[in-house]
C-alpha positions in Angstrom: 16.5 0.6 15.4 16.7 4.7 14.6 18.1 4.0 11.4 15.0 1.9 10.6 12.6 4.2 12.1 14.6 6.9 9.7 14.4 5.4 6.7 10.5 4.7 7.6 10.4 8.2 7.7 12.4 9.1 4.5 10.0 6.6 2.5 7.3 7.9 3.8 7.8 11.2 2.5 9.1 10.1 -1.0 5.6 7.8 -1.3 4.0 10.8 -0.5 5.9 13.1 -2.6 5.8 10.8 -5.9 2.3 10.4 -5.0 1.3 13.8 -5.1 4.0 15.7 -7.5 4.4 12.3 -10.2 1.6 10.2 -10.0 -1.4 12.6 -9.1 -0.9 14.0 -12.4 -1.0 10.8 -14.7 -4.0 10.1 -16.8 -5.1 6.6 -17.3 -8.8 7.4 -18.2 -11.3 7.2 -15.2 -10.5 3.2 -14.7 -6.7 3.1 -13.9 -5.6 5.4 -10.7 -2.4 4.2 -9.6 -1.9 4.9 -5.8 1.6 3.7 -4.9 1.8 5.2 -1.8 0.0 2.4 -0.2 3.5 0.7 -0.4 4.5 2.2 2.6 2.1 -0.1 5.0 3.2 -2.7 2.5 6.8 -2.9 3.4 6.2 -1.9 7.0 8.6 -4.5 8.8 6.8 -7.3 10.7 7.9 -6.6 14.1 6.0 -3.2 13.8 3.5 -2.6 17.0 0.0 -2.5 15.6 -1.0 0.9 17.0 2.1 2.2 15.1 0.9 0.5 12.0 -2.5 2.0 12.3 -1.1 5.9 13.8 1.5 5.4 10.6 -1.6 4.7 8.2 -3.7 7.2 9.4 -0.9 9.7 9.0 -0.2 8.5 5.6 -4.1 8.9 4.6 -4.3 11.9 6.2 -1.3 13.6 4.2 -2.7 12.1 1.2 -6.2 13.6 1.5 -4.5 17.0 2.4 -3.3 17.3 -1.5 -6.2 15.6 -2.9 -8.9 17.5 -1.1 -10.6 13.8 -0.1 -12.0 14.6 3.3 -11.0 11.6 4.4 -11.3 9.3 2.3 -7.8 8.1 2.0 -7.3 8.5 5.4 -10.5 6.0 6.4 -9.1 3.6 3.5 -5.6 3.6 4.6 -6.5 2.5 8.1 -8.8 0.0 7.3 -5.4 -1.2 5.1 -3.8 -1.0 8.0 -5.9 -2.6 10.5 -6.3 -6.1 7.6 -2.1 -5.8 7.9 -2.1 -7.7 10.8 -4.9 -10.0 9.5 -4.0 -10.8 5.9 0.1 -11.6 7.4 -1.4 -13.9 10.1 -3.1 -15.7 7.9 -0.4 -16.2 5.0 2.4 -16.7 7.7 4.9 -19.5 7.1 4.0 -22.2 9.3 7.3 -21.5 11.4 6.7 -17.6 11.3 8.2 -15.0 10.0 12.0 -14.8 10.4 13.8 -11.8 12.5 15.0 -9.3 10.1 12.9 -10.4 7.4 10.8 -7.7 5.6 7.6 -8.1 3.7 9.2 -7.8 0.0 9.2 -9.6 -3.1 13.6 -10.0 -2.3 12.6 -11.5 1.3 9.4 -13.3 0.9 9.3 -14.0 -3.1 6.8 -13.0 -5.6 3.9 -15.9 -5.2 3.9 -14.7 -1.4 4.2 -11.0 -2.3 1.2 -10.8 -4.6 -0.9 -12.8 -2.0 0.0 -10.4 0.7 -0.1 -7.0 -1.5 -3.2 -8.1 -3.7 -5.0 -8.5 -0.6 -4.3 -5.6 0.9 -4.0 -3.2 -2.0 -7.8 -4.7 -3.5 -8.8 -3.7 0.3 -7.6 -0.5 0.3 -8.9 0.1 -3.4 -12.5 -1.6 -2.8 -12.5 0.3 0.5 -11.9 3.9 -1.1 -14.0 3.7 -4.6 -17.0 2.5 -2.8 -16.7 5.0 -0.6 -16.1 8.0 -2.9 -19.1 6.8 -5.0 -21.3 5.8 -2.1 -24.4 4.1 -4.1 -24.6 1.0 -5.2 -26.0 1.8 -8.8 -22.5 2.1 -9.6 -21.6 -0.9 -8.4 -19.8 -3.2 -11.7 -18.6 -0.1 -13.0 -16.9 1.0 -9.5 -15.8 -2.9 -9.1 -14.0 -2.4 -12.4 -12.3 0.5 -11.1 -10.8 -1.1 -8.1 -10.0 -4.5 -10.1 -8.0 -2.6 -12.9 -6.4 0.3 -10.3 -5.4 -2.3 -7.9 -3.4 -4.6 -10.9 -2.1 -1.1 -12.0 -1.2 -0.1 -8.1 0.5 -3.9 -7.7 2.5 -3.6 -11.5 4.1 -0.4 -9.9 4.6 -1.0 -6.4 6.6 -4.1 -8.4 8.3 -1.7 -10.3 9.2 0.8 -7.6 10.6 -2.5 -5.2 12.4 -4.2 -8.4 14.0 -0.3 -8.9 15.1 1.1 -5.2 14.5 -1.8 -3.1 16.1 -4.7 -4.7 20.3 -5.8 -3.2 23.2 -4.2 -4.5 24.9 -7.8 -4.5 25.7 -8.1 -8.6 28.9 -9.8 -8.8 
C-alpha cells in the first residue's frame, strides 16, 4: 500500500516535471499542445477513493497552472477529468468488474479498452480547458480543432511514455 501511494507520488512529480521542463517548451504550431501530464489520473489504480482522485487532480492542476500562469484553468479541467474518472470506468467496466490488482494500462486492460478509456477522458480534459481559455463561441471549429488534434497528440504520447517506462520487464 505505501509503496503504491510512493510511486503515485514519484510519477506525479516526473508528469509534472516533463510537463513543465520538456514539454512546455515544444512547438507544434498553435493546433498541437501535448499535455501528458494528464496520465497521472489516467493510470490512477481503480481501487482509488474518489475524493482522493479528485484532491489528487486538483493538486495536479493546480501545480500545473503554477508554471503556466493559467489561473486555474488546468486546475478546473483536471478536476472535471477527474470527476468523469469514475463515470467513463463505470461505464466501460468488464461485465464481471475490474480485477484486484489490475491497473488502468494498455499492459492490463489492452489497447481497444485503453483508447476508449483515455480518449474519453483526455478529449474531456482537452474540450474542457480550450473552451475555457477561449471563452466565446466565435471560435468555436477552430478551438474544436485544437482539442481534436491536441488530444490524438496527448493519447500518441501518453502511448509512448506507457509503451517506454510502464511496460514488464519479462523479455525472455
Amino acid at each position: 500500500m505505501t509503496t503504491e501511494v510512493a510511486k503515485n507520488i514519484a510519477r506525479f512529480i516526473l508528469l509534472v516535471l516533463l510537463q513543465v521542463l520538456i514539454i512546455q517548451n515544444i512547438n507544434l504550431t498553435g493546433y498541437m499542445i501535448l499535455l501528458p501530464y494528464v496520465l497521472f489520473v489516467l493510470i490512477l489504480p481503480f481501487e482509488t477513493n474518489k475524493l482522493v482522485v479528485l484532491f489528487s487532480s486538483f493538486l495536479l492542476g493546480v501545480c500545473i497552472d503554477y508554471f503556466y500562469d493559467s489561473s486555474g484553468l488546468h486546475a478546473s479541467a483536471c478536476t472535471i477529468m477527474g470527476f468523469a474518472r469514475y463515470y467513463v470506468l463505470k461505464y466501460i467496466a468488464p461485465r464481471d468488474g475490474y480485477d484486484v490488482g489490475v491497473k488502468p494500462t494498455i499492459e492490463d486492460m489492452g489497447l481497444e479498452w485503453y483508447l476508449r478509456y483515455a480518449g474519453t477522458l483526455v478529449f474531456t480534459h482537452h474540450f474542457f480547458l480550450f473552451y475555457m481559455e477561449i471563452f466565446r463561441f466565435s471560435e468555436f471549429f477552430h478551438t474544436l480543432l485544437r482539442v481534436i488534434l491536441s488530444s490524438i497528440g496527448t493519447l500518441i504520447l501518453i502511448y509512448l511514455i506507457q509503451f517506454l517506462f510502464f511496460t514488464s520487464r519479462r523479455r525472455e
